[in-house]
C-alpha positions as CSV (number, residue, x, y, z in Angstrom):
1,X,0.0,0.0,0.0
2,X,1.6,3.0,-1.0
3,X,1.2,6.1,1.2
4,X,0.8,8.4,-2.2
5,X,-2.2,6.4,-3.4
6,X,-4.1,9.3,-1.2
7,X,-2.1,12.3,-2.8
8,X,-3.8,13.9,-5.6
9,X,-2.1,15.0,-8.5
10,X,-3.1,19.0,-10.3
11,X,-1.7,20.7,-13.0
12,X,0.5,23.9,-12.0
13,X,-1.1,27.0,-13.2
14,X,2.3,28.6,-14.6
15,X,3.8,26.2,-16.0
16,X,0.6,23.8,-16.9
17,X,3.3,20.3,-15.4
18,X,1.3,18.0,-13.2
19,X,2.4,18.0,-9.9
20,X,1.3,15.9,-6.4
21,X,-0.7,18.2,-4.0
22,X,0.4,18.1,-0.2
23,X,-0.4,15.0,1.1
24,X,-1.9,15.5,5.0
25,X,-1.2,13.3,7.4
26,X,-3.2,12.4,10.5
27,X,-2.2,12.3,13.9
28,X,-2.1,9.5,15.6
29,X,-3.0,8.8,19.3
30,X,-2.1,6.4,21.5
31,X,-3.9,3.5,22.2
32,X,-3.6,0.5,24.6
33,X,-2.7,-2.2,21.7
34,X,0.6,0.0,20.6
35,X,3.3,-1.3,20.8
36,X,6.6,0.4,22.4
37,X,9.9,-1.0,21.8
38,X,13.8,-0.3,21.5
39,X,14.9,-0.8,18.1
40,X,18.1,-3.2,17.2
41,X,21.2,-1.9,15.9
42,X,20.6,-0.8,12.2
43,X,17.1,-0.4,12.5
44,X,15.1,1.6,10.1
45,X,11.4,2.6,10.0
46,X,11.4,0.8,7.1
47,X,12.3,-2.6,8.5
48,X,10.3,-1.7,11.6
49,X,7.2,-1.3,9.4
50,X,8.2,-4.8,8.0
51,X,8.7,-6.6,10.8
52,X,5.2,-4.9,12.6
53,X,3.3,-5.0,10.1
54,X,4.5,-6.8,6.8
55,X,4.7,-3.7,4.5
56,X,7.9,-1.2,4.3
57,X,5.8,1.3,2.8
58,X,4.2,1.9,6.5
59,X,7.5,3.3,7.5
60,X,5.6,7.1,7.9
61,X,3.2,5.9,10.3
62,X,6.2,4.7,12.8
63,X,7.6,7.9,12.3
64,X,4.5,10.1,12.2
65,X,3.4,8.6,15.9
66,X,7.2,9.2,17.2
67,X,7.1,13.0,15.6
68,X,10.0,12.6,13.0
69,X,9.7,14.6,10.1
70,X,13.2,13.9,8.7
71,X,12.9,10.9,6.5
72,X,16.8,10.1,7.3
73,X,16.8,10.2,11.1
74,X,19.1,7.6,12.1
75,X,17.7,5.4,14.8
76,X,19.2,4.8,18.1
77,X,19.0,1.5,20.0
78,X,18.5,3.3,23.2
79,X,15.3,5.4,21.9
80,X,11.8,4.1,23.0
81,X,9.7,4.1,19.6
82,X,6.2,3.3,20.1
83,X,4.7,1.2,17.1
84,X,0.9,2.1,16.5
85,X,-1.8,-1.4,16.6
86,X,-4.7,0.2,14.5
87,X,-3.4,0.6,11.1
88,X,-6.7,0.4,9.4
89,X,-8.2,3.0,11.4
90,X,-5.3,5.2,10.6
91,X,-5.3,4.7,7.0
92,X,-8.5,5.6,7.6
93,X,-7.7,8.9,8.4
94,X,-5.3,9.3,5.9
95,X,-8.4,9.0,3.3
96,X,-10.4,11.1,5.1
97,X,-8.4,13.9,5.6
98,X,-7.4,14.2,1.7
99,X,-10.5,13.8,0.6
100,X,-11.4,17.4,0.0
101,X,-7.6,18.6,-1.0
């Protein structure tokens, strides 16, 4: 599942390209099923995504609930990282929230 099936595309007014509009992001609370966990040596959101949830391309949810906005934070293994449970209510969101953009 691709985190840019939700971002719509438009065509530039000056230049008439097609380009992606912003693509919002929800927030996302905690809940009692999340998971909170110190990553290994070398982890990535990416292979955290994997492991939790058998798709790389949920990396931005791990890193949208931790508030990291830098897609090349390094991770540390002494860094609690929570790991959200309810990824279809949050992709959810995700739909609801670009609806109307």
């Amino acid at each position: 599942m691709s985190r840019y099936e939700f971002t719509g595309i438009k065509i530039d007014k000056n230049t008439g390209n097609r380009v992606l509009k912003s693509t919002l992001y929800p927030e996302i609370k905690v809940e009692d099923g999340d998971q909170f966990i110190y990553p290994l040596d070398g982890d990535r959101f990416e292979t955290l995504a994997f492991r939790y949830y058998g798709d790389t391309s949920l990396w931005w949810v791990i890193a949208r609930a931790n508030d990291v906005r830098d897609g090349s934070y390094s991770l540390k293994p002494d860094e609690k990282i929570r790991i959200p449970s309810n990824i279809p209510q949050i992709m959810s969101d995700l739909r609801a929230i670009n609806e109307d953009i």
